[in-house]
MOPAC internal coordinates of N, CA, C and O (Angstrom, degrees):
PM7 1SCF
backbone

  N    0.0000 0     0.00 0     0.00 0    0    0    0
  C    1.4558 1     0.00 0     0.00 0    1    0    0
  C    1.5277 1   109.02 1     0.00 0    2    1    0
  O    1.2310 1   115.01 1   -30.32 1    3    2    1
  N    1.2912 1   127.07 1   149.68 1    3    2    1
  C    1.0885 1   117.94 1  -159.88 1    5    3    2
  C    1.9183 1   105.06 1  -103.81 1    6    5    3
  O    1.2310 1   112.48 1    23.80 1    7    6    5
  N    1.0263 1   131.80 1  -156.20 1    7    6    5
  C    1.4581 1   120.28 1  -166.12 1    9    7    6
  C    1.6632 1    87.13 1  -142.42 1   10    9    7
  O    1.2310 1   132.32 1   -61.73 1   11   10    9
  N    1.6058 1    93.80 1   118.27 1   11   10    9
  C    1.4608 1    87.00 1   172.48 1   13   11   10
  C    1.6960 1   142.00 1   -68.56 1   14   13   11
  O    1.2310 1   122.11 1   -28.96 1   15   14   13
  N    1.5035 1   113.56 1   151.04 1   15   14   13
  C    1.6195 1   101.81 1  -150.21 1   17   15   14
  C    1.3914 1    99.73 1   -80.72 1   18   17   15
  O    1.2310 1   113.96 1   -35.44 1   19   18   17
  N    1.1597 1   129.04 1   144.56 1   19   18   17
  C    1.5270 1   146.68 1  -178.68 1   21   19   18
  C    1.7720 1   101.93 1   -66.24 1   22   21   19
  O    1.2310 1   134.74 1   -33.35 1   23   22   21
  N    1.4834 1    89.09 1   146.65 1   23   22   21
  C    1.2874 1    94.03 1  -169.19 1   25   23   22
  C    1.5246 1   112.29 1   -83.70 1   26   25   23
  O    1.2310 1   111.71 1   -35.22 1   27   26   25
  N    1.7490 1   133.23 1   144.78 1   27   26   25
  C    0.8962 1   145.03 1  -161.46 1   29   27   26
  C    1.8448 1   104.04 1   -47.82 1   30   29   27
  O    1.2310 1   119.24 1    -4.85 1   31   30   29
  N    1.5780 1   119.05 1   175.15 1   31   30   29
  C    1.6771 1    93.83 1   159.41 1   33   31   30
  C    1.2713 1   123.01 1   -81.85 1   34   33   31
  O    1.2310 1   117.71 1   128.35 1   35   34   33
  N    1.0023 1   121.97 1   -51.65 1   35   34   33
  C    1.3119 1   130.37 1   173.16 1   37   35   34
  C    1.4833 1   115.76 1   -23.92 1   38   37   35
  O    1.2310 1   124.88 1   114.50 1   39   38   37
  N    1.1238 1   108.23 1   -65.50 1   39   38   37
  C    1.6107 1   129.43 1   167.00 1   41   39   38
  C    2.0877 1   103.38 1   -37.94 1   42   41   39
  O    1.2310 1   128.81 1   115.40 1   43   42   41
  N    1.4439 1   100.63 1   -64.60 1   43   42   41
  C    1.2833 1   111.55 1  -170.83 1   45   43   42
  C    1.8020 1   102.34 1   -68.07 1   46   45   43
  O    1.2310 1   109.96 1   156.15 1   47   46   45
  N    1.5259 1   136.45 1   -23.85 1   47   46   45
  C    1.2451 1   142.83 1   155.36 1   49   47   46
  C    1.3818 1   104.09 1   -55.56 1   50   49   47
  O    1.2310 1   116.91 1    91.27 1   51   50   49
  N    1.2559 1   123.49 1   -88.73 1   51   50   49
  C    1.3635 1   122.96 1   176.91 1   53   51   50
  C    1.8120 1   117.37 1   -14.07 1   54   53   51
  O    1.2310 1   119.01 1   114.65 1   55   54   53
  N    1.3038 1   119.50 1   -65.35 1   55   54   53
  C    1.2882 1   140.50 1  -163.03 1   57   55   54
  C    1.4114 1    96.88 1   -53.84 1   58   57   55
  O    1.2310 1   118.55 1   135.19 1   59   58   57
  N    1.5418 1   120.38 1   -44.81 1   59   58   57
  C    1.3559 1   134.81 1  -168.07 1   61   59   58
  C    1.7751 1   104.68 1   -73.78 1   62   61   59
  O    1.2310 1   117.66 1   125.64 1   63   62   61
  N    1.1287 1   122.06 1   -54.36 1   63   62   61
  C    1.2103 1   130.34 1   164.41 1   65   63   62
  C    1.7632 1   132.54 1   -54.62 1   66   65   63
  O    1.2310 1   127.11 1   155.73 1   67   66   65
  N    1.4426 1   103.93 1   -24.27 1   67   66   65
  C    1.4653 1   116.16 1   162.60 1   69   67   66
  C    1.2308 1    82.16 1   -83.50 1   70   69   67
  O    1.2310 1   100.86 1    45.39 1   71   70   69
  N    1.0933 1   152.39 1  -134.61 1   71   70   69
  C    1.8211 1   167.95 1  -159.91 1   73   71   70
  C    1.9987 1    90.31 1    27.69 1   74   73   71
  O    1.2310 1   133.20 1   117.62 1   75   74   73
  N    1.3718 1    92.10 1   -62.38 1   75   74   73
  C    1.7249 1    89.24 1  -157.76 1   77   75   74
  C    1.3553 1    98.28 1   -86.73 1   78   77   75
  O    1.2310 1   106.75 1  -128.93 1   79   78   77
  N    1.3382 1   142.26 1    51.07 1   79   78   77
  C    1.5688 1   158.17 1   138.55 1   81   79   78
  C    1.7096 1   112.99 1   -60.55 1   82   81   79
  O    1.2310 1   121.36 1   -97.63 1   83   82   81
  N    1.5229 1   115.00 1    82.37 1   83   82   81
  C    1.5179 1   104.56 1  -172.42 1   85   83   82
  C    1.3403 1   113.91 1   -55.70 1   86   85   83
  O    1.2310 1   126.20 1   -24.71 1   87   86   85
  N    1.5704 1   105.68 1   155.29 1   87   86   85
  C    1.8275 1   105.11 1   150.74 1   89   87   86
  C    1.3846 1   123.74 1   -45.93 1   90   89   87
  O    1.2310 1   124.54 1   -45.59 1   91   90   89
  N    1.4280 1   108.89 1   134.41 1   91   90   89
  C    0.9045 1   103.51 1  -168.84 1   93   91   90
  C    1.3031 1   138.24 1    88.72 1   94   93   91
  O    1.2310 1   120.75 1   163.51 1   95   94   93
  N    1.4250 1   116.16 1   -16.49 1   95   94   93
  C    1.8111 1   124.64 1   148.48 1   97   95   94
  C    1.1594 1   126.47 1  -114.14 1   98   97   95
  O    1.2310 1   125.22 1   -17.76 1   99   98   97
  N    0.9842 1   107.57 1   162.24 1   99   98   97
  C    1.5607 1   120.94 1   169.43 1  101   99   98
  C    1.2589 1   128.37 1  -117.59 1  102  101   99
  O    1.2310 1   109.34 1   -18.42 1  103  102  101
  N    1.6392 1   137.58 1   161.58 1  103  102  101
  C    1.1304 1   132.85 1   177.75 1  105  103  102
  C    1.5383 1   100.07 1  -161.34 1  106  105  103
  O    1.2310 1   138.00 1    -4.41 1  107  106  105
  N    1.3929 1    82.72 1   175.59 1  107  106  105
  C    1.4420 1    90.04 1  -148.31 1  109  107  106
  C    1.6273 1   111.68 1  -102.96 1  110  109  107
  O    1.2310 1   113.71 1    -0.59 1  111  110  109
  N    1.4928 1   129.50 1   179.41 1  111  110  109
  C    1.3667 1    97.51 1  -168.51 1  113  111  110
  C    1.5731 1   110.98 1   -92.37 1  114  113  111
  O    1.2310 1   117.68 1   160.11 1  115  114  113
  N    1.3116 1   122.03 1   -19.89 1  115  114  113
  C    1.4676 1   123.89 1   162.75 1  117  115  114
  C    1.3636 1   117.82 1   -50.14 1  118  117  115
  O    1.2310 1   127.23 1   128.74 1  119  118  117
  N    1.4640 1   103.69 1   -51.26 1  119  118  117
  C    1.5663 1   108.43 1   173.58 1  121  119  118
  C    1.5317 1   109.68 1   -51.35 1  122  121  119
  O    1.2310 1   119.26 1   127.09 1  123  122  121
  N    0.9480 1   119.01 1   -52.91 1  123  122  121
  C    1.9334 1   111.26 1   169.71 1  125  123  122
  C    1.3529 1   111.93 1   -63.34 1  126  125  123
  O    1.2310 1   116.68 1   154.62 1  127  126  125
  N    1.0404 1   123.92 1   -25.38 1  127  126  125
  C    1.7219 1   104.58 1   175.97 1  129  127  126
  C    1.6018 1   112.08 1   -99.10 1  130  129  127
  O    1.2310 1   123.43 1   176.95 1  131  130  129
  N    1.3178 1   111.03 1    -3.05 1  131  130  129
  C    1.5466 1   114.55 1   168.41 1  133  131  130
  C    1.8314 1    91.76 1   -85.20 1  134  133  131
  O    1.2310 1   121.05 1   119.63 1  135  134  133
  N    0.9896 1   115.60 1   -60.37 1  135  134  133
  C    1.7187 1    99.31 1  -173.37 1  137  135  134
  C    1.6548 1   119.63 1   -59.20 1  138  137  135
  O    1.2310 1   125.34 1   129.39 1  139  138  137
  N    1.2052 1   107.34 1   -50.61 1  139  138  137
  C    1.3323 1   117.30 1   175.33 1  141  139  138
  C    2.2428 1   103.84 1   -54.00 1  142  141  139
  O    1.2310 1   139.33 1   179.45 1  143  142  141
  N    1.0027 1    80.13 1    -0.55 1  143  142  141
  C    1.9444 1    79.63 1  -179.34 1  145  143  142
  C    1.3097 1   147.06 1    91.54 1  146  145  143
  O    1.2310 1   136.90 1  -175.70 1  147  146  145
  N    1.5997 1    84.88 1     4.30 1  147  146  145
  C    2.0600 1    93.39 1   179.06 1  149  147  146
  C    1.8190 1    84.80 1  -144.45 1  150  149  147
  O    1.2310 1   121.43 1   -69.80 1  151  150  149
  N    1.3664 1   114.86 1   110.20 1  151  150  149
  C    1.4341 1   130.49 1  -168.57 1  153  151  150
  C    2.0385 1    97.20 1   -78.53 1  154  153  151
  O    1.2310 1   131.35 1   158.48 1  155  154  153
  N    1.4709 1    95.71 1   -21.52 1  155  154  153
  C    1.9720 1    79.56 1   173.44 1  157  155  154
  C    1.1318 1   113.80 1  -133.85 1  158  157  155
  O    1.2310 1   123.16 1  -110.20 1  159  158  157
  N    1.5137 1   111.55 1    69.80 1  159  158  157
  C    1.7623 1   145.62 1   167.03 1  161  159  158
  C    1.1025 1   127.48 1  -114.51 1  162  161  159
  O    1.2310 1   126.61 1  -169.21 1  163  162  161
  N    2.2276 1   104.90 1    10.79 1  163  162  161
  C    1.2821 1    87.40 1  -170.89 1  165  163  162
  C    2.0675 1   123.00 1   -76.40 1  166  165  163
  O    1.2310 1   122.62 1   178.62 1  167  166  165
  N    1.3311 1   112.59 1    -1.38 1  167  166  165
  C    1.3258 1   112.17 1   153.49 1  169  167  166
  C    1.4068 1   132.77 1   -73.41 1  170  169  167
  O    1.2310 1   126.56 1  -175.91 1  171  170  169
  N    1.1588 1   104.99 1     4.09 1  171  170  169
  C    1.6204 1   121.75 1   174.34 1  173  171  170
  C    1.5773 1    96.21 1   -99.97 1  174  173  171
  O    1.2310 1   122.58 1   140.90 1  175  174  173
  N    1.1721 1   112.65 1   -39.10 1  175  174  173
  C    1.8402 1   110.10 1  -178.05 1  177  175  174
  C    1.4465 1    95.78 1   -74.13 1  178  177  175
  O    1.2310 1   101.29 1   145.11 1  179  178  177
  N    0.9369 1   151.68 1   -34.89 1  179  178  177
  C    1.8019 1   148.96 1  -163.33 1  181  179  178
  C    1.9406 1    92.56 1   -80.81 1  182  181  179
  O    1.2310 1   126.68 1   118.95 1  183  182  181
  N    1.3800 1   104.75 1   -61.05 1  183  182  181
  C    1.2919 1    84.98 1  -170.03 1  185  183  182
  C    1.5494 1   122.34 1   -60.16 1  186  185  183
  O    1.2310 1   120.01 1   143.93 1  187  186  185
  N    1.6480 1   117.59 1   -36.07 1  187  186  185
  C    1.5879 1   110.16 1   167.42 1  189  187  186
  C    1.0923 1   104.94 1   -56.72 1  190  189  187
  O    1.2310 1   106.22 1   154.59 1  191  190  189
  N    1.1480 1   143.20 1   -25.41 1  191  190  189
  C    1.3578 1   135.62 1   176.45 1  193  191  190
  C    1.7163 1   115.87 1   -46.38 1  194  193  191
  O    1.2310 1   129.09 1   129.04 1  195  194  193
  N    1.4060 1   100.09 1   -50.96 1  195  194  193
  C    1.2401 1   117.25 1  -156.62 1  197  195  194
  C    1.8818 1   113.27 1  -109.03 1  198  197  195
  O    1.2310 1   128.69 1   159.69 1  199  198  197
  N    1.6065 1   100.86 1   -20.31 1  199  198  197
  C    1.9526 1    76.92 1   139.37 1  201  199  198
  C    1.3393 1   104.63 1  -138.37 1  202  201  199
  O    1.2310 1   114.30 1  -106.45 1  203  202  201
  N    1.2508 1   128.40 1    73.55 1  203  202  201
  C    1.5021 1   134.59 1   156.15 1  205  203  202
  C    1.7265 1    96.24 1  -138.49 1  206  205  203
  O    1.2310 1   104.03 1   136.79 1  207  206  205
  N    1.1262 1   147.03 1   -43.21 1  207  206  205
  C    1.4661 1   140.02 1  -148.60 1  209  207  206
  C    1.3968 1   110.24 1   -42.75 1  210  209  207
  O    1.2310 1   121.90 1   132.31 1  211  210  209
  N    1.7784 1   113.96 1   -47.69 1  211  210  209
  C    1.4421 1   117.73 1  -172.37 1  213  211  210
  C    1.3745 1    99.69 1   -88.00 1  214  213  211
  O    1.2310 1   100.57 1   172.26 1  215  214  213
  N    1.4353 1   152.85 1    -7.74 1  215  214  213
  C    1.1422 1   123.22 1   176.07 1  217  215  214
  C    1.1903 1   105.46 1  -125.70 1  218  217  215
  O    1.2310 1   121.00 1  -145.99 1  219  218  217
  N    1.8313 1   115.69 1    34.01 1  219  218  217
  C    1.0135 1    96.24 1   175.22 1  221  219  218
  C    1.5744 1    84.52 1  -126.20 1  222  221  219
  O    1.2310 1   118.36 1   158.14 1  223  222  221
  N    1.2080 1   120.73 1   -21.86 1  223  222  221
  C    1.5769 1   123.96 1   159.92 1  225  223  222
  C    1.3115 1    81.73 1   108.13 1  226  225  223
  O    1.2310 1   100.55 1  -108.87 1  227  226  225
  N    1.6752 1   152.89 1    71.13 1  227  226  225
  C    1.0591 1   151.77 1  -142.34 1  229  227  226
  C    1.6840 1   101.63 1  -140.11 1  230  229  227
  O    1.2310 1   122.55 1   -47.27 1  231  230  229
  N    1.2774 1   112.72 1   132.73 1  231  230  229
  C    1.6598 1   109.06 1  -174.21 1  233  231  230
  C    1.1158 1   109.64 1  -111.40 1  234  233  231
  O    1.2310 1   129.53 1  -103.92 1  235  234  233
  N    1.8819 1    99.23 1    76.08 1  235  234  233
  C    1.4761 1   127.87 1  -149.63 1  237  235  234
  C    1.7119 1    91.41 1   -90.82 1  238  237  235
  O    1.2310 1   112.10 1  -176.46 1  239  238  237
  N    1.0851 1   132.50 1     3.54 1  239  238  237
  C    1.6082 1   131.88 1   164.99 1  241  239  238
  C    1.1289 1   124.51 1   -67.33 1  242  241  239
  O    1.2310 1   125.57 1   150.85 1  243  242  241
  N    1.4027 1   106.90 1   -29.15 1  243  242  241
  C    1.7001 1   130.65 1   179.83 1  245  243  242
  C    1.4892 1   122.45 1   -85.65 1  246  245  243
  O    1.2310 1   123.31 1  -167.81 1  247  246  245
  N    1.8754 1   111.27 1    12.19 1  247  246  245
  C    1.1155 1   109.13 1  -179.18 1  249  247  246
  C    1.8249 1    94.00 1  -121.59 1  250  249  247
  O    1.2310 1   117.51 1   -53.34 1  251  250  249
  N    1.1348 1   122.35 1   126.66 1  251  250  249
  C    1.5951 1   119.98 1   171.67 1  253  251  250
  C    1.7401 1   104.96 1  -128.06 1  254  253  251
  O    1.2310 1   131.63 1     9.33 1  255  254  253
  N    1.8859 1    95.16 1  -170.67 1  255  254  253
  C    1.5229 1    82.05 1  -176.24 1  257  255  254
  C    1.6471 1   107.65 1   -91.92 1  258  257  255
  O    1.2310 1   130.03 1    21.41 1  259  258  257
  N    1.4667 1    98.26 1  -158.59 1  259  258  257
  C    1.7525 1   112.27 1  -165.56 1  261  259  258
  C    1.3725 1   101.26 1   -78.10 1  262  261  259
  O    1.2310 1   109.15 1   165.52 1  263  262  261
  N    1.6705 1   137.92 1   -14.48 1  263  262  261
  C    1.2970 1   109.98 1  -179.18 1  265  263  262
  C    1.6903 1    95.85 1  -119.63 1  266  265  263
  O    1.2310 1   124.68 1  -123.52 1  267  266  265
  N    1.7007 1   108.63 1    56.48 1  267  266  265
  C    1.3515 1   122.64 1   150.21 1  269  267  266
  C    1.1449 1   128.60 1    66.02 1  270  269  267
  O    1.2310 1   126.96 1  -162.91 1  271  270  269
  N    1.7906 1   104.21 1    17.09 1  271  270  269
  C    1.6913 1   127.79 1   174.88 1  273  271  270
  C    1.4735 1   118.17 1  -117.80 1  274  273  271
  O    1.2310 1   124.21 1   -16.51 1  275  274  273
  N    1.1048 1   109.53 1   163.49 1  275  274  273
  C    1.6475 1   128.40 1   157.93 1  277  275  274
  C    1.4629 1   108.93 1   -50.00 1  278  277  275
  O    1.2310 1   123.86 1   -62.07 1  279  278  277
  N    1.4936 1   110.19 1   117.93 1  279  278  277
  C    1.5986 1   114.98 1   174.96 1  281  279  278
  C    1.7026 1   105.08 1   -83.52 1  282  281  279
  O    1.2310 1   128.55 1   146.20 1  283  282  281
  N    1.4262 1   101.14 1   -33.80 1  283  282  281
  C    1.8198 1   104.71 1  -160.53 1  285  283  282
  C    2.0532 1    86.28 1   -54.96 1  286  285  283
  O    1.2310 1   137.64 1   -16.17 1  287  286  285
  N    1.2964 1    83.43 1   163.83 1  287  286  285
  C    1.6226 1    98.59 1   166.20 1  289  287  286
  C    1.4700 1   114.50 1   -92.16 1  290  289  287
  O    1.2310 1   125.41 1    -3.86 1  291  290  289
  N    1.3365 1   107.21 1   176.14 1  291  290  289
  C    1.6538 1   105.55 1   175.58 1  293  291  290
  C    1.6081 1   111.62 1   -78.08 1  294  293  291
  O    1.2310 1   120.06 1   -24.29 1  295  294  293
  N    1.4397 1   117.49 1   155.71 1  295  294  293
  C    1.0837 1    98.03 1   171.16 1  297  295  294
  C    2.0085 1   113.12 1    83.07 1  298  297  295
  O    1.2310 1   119.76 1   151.79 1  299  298  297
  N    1.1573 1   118.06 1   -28.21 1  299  298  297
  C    1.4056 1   136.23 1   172.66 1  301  299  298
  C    1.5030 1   136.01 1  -125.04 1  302  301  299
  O    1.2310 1   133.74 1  -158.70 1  303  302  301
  N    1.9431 1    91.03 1    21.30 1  303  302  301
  C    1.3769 1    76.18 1  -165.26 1  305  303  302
  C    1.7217 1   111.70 1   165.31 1  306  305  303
  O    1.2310 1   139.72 1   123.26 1  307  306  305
  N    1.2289 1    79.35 1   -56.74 1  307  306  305
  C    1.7858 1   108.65 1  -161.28 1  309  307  306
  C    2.1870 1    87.31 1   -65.46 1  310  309  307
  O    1.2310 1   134.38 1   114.29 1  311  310  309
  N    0.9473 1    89.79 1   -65.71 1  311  310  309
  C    1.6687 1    86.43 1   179.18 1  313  311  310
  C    1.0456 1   124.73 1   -16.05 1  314  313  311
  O    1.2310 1   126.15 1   111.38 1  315  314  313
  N    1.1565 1   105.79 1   -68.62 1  315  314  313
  C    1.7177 1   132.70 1  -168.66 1  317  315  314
  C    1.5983 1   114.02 1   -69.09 1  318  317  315
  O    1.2310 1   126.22 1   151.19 1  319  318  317
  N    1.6086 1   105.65 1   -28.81 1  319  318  317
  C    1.3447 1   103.49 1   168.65 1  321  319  318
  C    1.4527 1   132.70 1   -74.65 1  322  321  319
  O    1.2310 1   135.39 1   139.54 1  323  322  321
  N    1.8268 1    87.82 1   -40.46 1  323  322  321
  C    1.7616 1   116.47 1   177.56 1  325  323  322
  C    1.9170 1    88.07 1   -42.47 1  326  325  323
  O    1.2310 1   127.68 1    92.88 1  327  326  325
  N    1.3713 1   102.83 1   -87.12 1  327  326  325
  C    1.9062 1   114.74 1  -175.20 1  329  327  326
  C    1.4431 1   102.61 1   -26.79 1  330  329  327
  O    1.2310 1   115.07 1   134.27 1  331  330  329
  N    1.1576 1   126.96 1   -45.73 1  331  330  329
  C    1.6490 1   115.92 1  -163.11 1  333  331  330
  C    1.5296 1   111.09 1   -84.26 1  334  333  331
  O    1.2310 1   121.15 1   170.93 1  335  334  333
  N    1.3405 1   115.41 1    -9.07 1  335  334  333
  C    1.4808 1   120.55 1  -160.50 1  337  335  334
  C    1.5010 1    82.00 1   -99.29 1  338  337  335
  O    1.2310 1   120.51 1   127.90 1  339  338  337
  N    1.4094 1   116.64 1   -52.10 1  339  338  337
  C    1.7800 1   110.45 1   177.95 1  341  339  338
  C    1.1977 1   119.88 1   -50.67 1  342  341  339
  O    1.2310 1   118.68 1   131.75 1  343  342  341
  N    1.4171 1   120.12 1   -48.25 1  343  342  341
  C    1.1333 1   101.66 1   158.67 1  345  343  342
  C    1.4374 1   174.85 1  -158.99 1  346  345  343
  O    1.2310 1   133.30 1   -82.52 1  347  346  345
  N    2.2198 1    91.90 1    97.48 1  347  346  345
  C    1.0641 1   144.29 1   173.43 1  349  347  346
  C    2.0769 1    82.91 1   -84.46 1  350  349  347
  O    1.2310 1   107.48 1   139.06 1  351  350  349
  N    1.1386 1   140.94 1   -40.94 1  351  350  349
  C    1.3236 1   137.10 1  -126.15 1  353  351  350
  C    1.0896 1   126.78 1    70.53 1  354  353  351
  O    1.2310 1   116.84 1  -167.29 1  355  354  353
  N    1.2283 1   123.61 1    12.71 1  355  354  353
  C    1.5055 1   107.92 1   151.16 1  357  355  354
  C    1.6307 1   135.25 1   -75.30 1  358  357  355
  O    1.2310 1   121.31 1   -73.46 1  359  358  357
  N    1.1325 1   115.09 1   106.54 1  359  358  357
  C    1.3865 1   110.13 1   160.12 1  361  359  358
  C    1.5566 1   144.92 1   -35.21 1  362  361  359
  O    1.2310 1   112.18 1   -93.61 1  363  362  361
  N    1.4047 1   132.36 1    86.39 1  363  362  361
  C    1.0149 1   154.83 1  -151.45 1  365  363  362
  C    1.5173 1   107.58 1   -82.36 1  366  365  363
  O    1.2310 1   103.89 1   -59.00 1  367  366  365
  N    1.2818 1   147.28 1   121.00 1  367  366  365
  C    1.1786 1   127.99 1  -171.61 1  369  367  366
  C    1.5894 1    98.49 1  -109.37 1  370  369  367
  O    1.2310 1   112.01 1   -27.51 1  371  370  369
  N    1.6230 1   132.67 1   152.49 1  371  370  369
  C    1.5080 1   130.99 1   177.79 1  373  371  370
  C    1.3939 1   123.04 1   -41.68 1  374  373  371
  O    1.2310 1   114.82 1   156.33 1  375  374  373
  N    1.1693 1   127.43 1   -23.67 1  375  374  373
  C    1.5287 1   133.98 1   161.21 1  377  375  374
  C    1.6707 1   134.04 1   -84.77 1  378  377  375
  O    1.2310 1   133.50 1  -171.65 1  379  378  377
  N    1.9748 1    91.51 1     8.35 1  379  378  377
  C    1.3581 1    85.86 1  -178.29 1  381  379  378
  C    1.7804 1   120.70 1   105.94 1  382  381  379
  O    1.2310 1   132.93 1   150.29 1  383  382  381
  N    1.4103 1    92.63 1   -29.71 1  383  382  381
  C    1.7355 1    91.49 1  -154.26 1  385  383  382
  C    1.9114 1    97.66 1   -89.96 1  386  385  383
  O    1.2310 1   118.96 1   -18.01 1  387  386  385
  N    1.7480 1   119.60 1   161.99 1  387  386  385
  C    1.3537 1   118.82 1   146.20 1  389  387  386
  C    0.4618 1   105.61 1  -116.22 1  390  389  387
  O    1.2310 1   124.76 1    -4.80 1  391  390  389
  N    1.4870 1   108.48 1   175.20 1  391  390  389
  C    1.3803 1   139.66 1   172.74 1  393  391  390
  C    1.8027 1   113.59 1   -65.14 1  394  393  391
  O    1.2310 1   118.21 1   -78.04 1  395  394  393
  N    1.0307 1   121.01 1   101.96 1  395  394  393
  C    1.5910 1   111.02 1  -175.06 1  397  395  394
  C    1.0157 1    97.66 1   -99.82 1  398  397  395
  O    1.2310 1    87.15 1   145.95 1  399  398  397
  N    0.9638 1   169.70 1   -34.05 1  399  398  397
  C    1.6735 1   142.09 1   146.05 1  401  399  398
  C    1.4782 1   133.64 1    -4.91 1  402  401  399
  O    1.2310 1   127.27 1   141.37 1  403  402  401
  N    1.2789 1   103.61 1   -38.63 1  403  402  401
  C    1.3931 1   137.28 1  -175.60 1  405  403  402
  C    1.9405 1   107.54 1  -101.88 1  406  405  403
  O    1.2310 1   128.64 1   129.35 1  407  406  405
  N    1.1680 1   100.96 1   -50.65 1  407  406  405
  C    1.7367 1   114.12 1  -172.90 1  409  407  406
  C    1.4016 1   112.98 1   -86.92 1  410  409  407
  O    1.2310 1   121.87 1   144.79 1  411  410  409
  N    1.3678 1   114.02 1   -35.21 1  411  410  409
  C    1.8636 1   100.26 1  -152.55 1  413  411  410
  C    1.7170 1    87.58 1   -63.08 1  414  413  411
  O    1.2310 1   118.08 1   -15.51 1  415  414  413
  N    1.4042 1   121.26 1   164.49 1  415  414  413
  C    1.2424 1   154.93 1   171.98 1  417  415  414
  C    1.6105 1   104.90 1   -97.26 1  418  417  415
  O    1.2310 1   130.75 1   -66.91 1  419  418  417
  N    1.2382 1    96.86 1   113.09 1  419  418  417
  C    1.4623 1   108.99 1   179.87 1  421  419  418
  C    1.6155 1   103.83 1  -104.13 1  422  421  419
  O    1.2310 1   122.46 1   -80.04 1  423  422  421
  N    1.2179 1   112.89 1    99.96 1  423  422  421
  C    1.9132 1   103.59 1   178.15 1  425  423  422
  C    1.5274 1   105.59 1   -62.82 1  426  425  423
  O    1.2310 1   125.28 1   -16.71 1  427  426  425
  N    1.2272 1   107.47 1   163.29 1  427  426  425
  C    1.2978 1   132.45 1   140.73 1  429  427  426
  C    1.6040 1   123.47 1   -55.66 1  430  429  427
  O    1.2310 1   116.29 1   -57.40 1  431  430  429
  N    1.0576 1   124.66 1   122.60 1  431  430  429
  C    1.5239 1   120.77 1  -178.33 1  433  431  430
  C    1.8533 1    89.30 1  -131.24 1  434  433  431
  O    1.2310 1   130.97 1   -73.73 1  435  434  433
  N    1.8123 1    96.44 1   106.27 1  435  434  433
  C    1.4019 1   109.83 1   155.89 1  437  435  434
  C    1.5917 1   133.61 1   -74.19 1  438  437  435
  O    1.2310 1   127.25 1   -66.60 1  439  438  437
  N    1.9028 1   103.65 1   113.40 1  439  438  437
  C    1.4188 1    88.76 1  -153.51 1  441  439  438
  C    1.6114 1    95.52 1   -91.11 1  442  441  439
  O    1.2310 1   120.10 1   180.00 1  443  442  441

């Protein structure tokens, strides 16, 4: 059997930076690939999103897009995120969008 291949860094940055996403915020997917270290990966952050979340146990609800909504569609997605983001406590508005004033996740950057 062969030994599965380790995940890239970037990939393994990213992963680390979704993990430390508090309850209760959100961020965005640029914002993870600007912290995680390559600021125009955020389609590299959607796809770990989307086959790592369940086996990586990833609180992949807490990542949306840049103008502060649900990307999934209805019916594909969007549901399941809306419910999980509520409840974290975030307030979900009928179109998807938060309040980022209130939500975005501001990391810590240890200088």
């Amino acid at each position: 059997m062969a030994t599965p291949k380790p995940y890239a860094p970037f990939t393994v940055r990213a992963l680390a930076v979704i993990r430390s996403i508090p309850r209760g915020k959100v961020a965005t997917y640029a914002q993870v690939a600007a912290v995680a270290g390559s600021p125009l990966a955020a389609r590299q952050v959607a796809r770990i999103l989307h086959s790592l979340s369940r086996k990586e146990r990833l609180p992949w609800h807490r990542v949306i897009n840049s103008r502060g909504s649900i990307s999934l569609p209805r019916g594909a997605g969007f549901e399941q995120q809306k419910a999980a983001l509520q409840r974290d406590g975030v307030k979900v508005k009928e179109d998807g969008s938060v309040d980022m004033k209130r939500r975005l996740w501001v990391p810590r950057i240890d200088a």
